[in-house]
C-alpha positions in Angstrom: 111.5 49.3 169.6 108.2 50.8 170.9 108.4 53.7 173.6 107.2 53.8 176.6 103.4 55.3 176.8 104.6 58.9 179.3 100.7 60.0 179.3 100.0 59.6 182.8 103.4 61.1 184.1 102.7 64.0 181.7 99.4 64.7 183.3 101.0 65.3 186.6 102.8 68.3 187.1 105.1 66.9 189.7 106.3 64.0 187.4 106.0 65.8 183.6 109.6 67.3 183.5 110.9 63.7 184.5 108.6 62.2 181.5 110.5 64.6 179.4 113.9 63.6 180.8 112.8 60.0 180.2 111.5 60.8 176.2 115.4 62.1 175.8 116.6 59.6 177.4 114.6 57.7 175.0 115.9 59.4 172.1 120.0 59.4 173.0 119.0 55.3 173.2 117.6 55.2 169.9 120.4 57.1 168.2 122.8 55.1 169.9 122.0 52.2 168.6 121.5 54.0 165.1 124.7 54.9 165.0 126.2 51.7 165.5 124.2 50.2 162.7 125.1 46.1 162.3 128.8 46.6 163.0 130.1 44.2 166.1 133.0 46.7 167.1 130.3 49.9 167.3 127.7 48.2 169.0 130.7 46.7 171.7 131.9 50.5 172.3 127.7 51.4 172.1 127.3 48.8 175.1 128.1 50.3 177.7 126.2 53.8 177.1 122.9 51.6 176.5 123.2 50.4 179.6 124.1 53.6 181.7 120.8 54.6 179.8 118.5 51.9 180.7 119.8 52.2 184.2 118.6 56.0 184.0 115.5 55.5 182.5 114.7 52.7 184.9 115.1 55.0 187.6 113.4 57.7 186.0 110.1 55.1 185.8 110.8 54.3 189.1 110.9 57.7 190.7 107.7 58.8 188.8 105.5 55.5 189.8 106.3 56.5 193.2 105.6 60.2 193.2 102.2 59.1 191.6 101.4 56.5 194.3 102.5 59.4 196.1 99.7 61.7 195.0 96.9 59.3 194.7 97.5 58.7 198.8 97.5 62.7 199.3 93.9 62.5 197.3 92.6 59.9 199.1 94.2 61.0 202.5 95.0 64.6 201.7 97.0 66.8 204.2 94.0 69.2 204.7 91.0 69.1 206.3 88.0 71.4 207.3 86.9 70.8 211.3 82.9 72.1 211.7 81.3 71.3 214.9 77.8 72.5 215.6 75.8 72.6 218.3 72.7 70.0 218.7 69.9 69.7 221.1 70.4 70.8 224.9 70.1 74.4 224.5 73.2 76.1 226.3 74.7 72.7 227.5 75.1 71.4 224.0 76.8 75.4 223.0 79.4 74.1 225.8 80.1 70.4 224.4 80.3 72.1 221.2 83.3 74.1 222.0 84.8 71.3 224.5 84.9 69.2 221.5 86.5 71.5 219.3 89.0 72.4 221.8 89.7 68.9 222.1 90.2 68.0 219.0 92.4 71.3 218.1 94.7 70.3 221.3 95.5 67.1 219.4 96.1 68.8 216.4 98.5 71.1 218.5 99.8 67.9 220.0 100.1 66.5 216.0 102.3 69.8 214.9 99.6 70.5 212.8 98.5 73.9 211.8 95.5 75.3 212.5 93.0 78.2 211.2 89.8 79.6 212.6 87.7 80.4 209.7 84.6 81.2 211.3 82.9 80.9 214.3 79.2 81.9 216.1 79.5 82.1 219.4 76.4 81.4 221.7 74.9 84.1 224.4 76.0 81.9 227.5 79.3 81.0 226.2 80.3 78.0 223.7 79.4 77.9 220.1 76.5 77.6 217.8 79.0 76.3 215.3 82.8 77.1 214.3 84.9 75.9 211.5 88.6 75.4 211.2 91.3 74.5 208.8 93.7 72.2 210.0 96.6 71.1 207.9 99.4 68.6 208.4 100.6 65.5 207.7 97.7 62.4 208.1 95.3 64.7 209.4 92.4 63.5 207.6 93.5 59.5 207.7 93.2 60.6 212.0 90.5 62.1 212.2 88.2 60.7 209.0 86.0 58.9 211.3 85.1 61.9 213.8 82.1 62.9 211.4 78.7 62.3 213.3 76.5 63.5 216.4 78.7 63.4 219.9 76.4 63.0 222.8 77.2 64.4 226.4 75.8 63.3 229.6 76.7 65.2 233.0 75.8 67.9 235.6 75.9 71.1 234.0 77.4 73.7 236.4 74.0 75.7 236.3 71.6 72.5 237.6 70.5 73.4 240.9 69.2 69.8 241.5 72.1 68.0 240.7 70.4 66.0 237.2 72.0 64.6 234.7 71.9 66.5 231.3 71.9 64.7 228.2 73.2 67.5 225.3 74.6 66.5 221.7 77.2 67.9 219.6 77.4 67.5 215.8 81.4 67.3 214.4 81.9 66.9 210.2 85.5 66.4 209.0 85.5 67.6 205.2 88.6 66.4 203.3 90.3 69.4 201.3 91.4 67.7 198.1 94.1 69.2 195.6 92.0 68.2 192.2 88.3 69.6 192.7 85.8 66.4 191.9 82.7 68.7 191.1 82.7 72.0 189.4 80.5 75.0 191.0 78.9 77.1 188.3 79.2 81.2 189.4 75.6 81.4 189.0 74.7 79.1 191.6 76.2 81.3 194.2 75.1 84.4 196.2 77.2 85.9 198.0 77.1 88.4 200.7 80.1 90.7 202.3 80.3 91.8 205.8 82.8 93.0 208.5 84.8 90.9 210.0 84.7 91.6 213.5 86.6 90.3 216.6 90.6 90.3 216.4 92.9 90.8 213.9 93.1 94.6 214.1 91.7 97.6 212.3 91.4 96.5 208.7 89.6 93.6 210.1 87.0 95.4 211.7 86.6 98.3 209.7 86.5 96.6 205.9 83.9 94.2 204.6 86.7 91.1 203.8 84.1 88.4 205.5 82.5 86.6 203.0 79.4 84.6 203.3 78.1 81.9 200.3 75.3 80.3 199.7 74.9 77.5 196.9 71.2 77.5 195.7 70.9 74.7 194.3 71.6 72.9 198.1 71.1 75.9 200.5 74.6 75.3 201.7 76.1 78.3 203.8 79.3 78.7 204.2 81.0 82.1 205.5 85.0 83.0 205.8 86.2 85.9 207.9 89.7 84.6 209.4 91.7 86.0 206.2 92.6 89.4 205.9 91.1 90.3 202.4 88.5 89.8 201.0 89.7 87.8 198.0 91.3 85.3 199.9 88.0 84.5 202.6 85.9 84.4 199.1 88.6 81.3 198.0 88.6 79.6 201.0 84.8 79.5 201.4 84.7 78.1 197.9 87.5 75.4 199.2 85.3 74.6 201.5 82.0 74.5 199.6 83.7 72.4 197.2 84.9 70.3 200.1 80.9 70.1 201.2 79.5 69.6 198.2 81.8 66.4 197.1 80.8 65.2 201.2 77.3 65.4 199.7 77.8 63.2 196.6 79.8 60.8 198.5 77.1 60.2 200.7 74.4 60.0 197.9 76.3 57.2 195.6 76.7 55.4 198.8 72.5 56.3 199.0 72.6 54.4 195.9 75.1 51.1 196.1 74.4 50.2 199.9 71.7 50.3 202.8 74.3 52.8 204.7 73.1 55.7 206.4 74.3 59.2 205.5 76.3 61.7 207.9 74.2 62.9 210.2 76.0 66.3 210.6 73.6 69.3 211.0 70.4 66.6 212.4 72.4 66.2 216.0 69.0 64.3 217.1 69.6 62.4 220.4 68.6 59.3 218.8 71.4 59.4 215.9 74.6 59.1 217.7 78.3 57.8 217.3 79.6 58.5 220.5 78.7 59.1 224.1 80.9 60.8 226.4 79.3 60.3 230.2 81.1 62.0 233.0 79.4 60.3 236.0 81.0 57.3 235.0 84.4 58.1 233.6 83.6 56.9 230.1 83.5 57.6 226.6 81.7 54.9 224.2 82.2 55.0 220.5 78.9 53.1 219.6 79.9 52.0 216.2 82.8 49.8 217.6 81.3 49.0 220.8 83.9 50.0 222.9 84.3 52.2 225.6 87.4 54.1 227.4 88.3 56.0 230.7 89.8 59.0 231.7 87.2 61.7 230.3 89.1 64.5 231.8 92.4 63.1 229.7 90.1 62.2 226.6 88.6 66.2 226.7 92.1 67.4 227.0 92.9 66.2 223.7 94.1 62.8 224.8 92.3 61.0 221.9 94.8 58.9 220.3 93.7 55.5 221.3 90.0 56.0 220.3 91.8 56.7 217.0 93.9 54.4 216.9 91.1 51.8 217.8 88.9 53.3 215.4 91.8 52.7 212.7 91.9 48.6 213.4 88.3 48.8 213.7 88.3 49.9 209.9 91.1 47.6 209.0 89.5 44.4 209.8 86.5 45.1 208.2 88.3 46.0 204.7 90.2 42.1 205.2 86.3 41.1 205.9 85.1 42.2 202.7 88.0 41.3 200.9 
């Protein structure tokens, strides 16, 4: 009787001690039936204990298939994601929209039960933000939110126009995916890095020691800094978390360079012209341009009432998977 091949269960740390309950399993079975040799009466009395076993290890094979399906959901939807928004052309305006949309997008998080982490931020002379970054973790975060990457455009009055004009400002937003099992390795000596004070709350060791850590990867020119952690160990591993995170965004978006006339994420460009959505106040309506559709209530929408566009977003991406199929 051949045994089952275990390799993949091994290879996973949350299935390998039940691939070792199923291997003994494996070997009570085969001594069993050893035992009983060819004799009639001992393989009668042996029955019933080979079938308790095969019962087990059926639901050992079970429980592991699942846990593994399990994990390769959580690595292609994991629980974690980095939120960067940035601000684009429109000068102060688009400092605004920047921190609008992060706000908005944090209330739904709030709204989610998910958790949420400032890791850095840049705050812009009039108020708003040059650009922030935060972790958010909880449960379908990324399948939410995977499609928010892109330029956000704004059109409205600012409160400083004297004339009353419209103001057209834009907003980039990136949604890196932080997976469990790295996909590209990040050599030491790629990296300078640069320690600083913190600064802003959190209290006297956070002011008064260097524990913000700034990164830059060479060969890209990728910055990334981390000051919401306490020491400086721990800012050091979540900027590389999230370098990692930026770097495999990169490579995804060069082998799809490669197998398809798609365009790349157009975080960190925020040119008017390269847009996914358009959020215009004067007439009560936000447009997601890649769908074509449009919805009401702004104020509700900036308030973090964004499930439908996600949810519409979701079918959206549905039906064209069943199109290609």
């Amino acid at each position: 009787m051949e045994n089952t091949d275990l390799t993949k269960y091994k290879e996973s740390e949350k299935t390998k001690y039940l691939a070792e309950e199923y291997e003994r399993l494996e070997t009570s079975e085969r001594e069993t039936k050893e035992s009983a040799g060819s004799d009639p009466d001992l393989l009668e009395l042996a029955k019933d204990d080979l079938s308790t076993i095969a019962t087990q290890k059926e639901d050992l094979l079970s429980r592991m298939d699942d846990i593994l399906k399990e994990e390769e959901q959580d690595e292609e939807f994991p629980s974690e994601i980095v939120l960067e928004v940035r601000a684009g052309a429109g000068g102060e305006e688009a400092a605004l929209f920047a921190e609008e949309l992060a706000q908005m997008y944090l209330t739904h998080a709030d709204n989610q039960g998910w958790t949420i982490n400032l890791v850095d931020d840049s705050r812009a002379e009039m108020g708003g933000y040059k650009e922030a970054s935060f972790e958010i973790h909880g449960k379908d975060v990324y399948r939410q939110l995977r499609f928010e990457t892109g330029v956000h455009r704004v059109q409205r009055v600012p409160a400083t126009e004297k004339q009353g004009r419209i103001h057209t400002s834009t907003a980039s937003v990136a949604i890196l995916p932080i997976r469990k099992r790295a996909q590209v390795e990040i050599d030491e000596s790629d990296l300078e890095v640069a320690f600083s004070r913190a600064g802003g709350p959190g209290g006297q060791n956070v002011n008064k020691v260097e524990t913000a850590v700034r990164l830059t990867h060479k060969p890209t020119g990728i910055v990334v800094s981390s000051r919401a952690e306490r020491s400086q160990l721990k800012n050091r591993e979540k900027a590389i978390s999230i370098l990692t995170a930026r770097l495999e965004e990169l490579r995804r978006e060069e082998e799809e360079k490669k197998h398809a006339d798609s365009r790349a994420n157009q975080i960190g460009t925020a040119d008017r012209s390269e847009k996914i959505r358009t959020y215009n106040f004067p007439q009560d309506r936000v447009t997601d341009h890649r769908i074509k559709k449009s919805w009401s209530n702004i104020e509700g929408i900036m308030a973090g009432d964004i499930q439908k566009i996600l949810d519409d977003l979701e079918e959206e991406q549905g039906k064209q998977s069943e199109e290609q199929k």
